[in-house]
N, C-alpha and C positions, 0 to 999 in steps of 0.2 A: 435439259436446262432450257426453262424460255428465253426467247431475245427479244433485245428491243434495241431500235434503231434509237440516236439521239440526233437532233438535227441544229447546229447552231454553231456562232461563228470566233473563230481562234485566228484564222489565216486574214478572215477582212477586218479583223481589230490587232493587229498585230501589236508588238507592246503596250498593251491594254492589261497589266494583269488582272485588274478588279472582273472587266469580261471574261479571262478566260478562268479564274475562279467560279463566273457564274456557269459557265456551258463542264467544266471539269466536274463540279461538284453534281450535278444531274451523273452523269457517267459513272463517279466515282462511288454515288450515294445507291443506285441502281447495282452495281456489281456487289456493293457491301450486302445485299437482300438479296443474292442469289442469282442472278442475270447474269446473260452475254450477253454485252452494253456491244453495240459498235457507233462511233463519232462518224458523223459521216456531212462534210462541208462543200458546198461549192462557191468556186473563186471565179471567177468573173475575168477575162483578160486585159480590162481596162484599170482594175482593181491592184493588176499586181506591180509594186512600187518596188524601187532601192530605197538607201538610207535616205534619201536626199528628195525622195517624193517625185520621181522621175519613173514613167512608164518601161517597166522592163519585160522579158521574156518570164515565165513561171518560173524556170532554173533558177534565171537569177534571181528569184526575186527575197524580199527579205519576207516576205507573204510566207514562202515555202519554208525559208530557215524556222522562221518560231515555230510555226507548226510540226514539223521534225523538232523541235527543241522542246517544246512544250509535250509531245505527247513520250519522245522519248523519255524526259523527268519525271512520267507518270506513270511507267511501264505501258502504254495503250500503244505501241506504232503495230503491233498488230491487228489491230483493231478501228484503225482513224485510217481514213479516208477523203483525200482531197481530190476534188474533180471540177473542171468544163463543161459542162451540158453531157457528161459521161463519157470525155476526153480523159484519162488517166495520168492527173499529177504526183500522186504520191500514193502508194498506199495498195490495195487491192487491184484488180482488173476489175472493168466493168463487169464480165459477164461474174465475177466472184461476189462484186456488191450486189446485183439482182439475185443470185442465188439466194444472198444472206437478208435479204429483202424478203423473200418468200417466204423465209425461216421464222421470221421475226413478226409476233404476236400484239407490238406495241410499236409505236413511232412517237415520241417526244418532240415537237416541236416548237425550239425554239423563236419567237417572233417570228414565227412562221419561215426562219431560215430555208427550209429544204422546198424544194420546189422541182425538181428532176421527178416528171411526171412516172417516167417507167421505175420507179423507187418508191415512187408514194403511193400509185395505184395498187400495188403487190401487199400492202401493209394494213389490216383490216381492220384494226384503230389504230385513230389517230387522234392525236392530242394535239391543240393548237397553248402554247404558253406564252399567255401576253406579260413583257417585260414593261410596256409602257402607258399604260393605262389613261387614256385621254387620248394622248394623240392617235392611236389603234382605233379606238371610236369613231371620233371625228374625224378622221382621212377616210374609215370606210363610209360613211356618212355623206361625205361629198364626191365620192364616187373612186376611190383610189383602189386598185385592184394590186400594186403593187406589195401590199400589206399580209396578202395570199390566205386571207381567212378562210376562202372555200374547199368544202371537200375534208373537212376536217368534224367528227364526231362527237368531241368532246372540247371544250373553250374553257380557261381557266386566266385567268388574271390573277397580278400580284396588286392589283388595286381593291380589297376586299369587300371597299364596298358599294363597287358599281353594279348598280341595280336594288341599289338598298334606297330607302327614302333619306334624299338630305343628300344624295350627290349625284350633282348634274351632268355625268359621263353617261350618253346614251350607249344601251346597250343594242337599236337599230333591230329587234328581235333575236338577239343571240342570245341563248342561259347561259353570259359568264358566271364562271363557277369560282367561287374564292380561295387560291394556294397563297400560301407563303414561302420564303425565302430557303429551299432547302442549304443546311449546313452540314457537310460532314467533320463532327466533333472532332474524330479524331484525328483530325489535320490542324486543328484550331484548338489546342490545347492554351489552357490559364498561364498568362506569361505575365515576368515581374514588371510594374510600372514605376518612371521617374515620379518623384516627388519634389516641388507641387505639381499638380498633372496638367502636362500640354496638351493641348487639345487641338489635334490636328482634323484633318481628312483629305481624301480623292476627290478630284473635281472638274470637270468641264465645264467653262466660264460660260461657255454659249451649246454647249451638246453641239451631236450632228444633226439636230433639227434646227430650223427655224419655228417663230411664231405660229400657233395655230389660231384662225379666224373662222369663228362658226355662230352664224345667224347674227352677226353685229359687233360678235364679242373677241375680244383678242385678248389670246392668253401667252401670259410670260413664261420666261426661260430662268434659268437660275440664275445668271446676271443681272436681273431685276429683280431676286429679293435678297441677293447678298447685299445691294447695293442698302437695302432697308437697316443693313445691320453691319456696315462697315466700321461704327463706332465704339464694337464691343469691345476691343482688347482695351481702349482709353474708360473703360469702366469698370474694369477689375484690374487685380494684379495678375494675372495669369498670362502664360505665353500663349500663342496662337498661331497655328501654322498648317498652310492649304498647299499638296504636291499639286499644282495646279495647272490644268491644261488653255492657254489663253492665248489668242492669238494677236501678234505684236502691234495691229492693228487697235487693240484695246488699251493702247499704253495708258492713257488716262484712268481707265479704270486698274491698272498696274500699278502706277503711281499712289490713287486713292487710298487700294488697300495697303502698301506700306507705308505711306504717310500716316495713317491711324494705328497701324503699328502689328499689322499683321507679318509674318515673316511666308515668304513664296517662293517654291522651291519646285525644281521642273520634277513632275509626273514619272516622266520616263527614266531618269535618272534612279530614281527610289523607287519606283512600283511599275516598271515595265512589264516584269514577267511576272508569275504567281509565287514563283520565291521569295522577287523583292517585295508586291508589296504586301506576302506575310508580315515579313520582318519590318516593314515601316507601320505596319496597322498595333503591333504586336511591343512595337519598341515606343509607341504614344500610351497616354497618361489617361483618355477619353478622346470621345470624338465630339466636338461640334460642327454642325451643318444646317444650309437649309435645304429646301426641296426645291423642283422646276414648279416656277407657278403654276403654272397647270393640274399639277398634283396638288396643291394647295387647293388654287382658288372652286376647283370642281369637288374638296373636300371624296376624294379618292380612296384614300386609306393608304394608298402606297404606301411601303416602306422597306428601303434600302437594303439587298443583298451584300454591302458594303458594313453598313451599320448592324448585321445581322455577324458579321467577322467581329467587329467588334466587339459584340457582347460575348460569343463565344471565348473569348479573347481575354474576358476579363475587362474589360474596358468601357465603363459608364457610357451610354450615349444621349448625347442633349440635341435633340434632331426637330426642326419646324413639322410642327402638325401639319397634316396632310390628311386629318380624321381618324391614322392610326390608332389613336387614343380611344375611338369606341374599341375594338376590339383588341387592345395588348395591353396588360397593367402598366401604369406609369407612376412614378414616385420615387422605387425604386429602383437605381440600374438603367433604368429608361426615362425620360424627363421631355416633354413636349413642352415648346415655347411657340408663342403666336406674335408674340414683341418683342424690342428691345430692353425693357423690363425684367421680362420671363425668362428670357437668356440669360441676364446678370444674374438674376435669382436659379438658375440653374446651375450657373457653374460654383456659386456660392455653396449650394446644396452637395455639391458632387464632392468639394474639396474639405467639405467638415466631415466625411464622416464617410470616406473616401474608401476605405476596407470595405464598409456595408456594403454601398453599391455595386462593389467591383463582383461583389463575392453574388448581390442579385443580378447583377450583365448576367453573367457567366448562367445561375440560375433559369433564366427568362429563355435563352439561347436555349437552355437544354430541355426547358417545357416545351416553345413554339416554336423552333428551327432544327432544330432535329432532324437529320436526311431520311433518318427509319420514320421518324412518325409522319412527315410531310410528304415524302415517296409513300410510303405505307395509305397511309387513305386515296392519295390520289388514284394507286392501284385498285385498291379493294373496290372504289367507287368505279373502276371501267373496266373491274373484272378480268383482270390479268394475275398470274401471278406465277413465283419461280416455276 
């Protein structure tokens, strides 16, 4: 049986469930085709926090808890690995991860997570997977080596269409290669929705990035285009509701959106781990969102590993074009808005006829998300296989 390493972060996102959906679903989607998947993370000592965002030891830290919690929910604690520069936190010995290094025919890497050079050397492809499409550009661009692109074989991005004409995400000489959002279906089965459909989502008001400025131009963050569209719930009758990560610093924009009538509910509470927020994605009606400007204004294609649960899900998504719409059918199930207009008219769209779409979400998910067909070519293209 072949292996493959995955490299990507559970321990430095800790109640994040939407992250650890994304790094679980590579693992889980690879073992369903046949592999010995191992997780394999490193944590940083400055990294590791309590409840309370206070520098602790790795013991204690809640860094180690989810990680133990998360992979034991998953069946993987023999297989996940947390490490210090190849200090032993959890999980294997070092000299057992190098063995299983040597073994392993593939390395997955996530946003370029893995970085323990005697791990990555041993590994004869390597796969670099860009989760943020713009900003990965533009930092290597201005000389950011933190981002770990080197030394990596094969480069894929979930922004499909950088290096297509029409979006301004340079590609700096790299062949990014266009994936999409693996899902494993059978985690994300068709669940029943309230009627009329709330339209919720996951969100970070401001990301762990800041702005990126390249050649003149400064590009926004999601806080600057939710702000474009704070007025929608006072435009239809529909409820609307963001588990939203926002820092208390932002009360004004706090206040905005419940003054317009959005209802905002803490992140961690409802979708810390990948239980909850199955159950909070799964127990909405549809999703609206928009995208980080960035992903917009560079006409990227991105599109959400979030909103990719959704449609699995059963759950219409009305999500800001970000150019997805050249390549993913839209109309049904999936509904792109560029204004405040498009939006109203989308979730009009969604809630007359509210069966169809659900029944094409669900549809769309299982043509273009699919863990077997989006693992499956990615393999076949770098030549690996069980």
């Amino acid at each position: 049986m072949t292996s493959v390493v995955v490299g990507g972060p559970l321990a430095n996102k800790a109640y994040n469930g939407g992250i650890a959906w994304n790094v679980i679903s590579y693992v889980l989607g690879l073992k369903k085709l046949g592999f010995r998947v191992y997780l394999v993370e490193e944590m940083a000592a400055e990294n590791c926090v309590d409840r309370n965002g206070s520098i602790v030891s790795f013991d204690a830290s809640e860094n180690l808890a989810y990680f133990h919690a998360i992979t034991e929910a998953f069946g993987l604690s023999d297989a996940a690995l947390l490490y210090d520069g190849g200090a032993q936190v959890y999980g294997s010995s070092p000299d057992e991860l190098r063995m299983r290094a040597e073994e392993a025919a593939l390395l997955i890497n996530i946003s370029g997570h893995l970085a323990l050079g005697w791990v990555f050397g041993r590994i004869p492809c390597k796969v670099y997977i860009d989760e943020d499409p713009g900003f990965t550009q533009f930092w290597q661009a201005s000389g950011d080596s933190g981002i770990h692109l080197v030394g990596h074989d094969f480069y894929y991005t979930v922004g499909e269409n950088v290096g297509e004409p029409g979006c301004s995400v340079p590609t700096n000489g790299i062949p990014w290669r266009p994936i999409r959002q693996p899902v494993v279906l059978d985690e994300w089965p068709v669940a029943p929705s309230p009627r009329p459909p709330r339209f919720t989502t996951v969100a970070s008001w401001r990301g762990p990035y800041g702005q990126v400025e390249y050649e003149g131009q400064r590009f926004g963050l999601k806080v600057h285009e939710f702000r474009k569209f704070v007025a929608l719930p006072e435009r239809t009758s529909f409820s609307f509701e963001i588990a939203l990560d926002i820092h208390p610093d932002d009360h004004r924009d706090l206040a905005l959106l419940r003054n317009h009538g959005w209802r905002v509910i803490e992140p961690g509470t409802v979708a810390g781990d990948p239980q909850g927020y199955r159950r909070y994605v799964q127990g909405s009606g549809a999703e609206f969102s928009v995208a980080q400007g960035i992903y917009v204004d560079t006409g990227s294609g991105w599109f959400s590993d979030r909103s990719a649960r959704y449609l699995a899900s059963g759950k219409p998504v009305l999500l800001q074009d970000t150019g997805f719409s050249r390549n993913l059918p839209t109309g049904q199930g999936l509904l792109a808005f560029c204004d405040l207009d498009d939006a109203v008219a989308g979730t009009e769209r969604i809630a007359s006829d509210y069966d169809q779409h659900s029944r094409a979400a669900r549809a769309l998910a299982e043509e273009y998300f699919d863990s077997d067909k989006v693992l499956g070519r990615l393999l076949e293209a770098v030549g690996v296989s069980p």
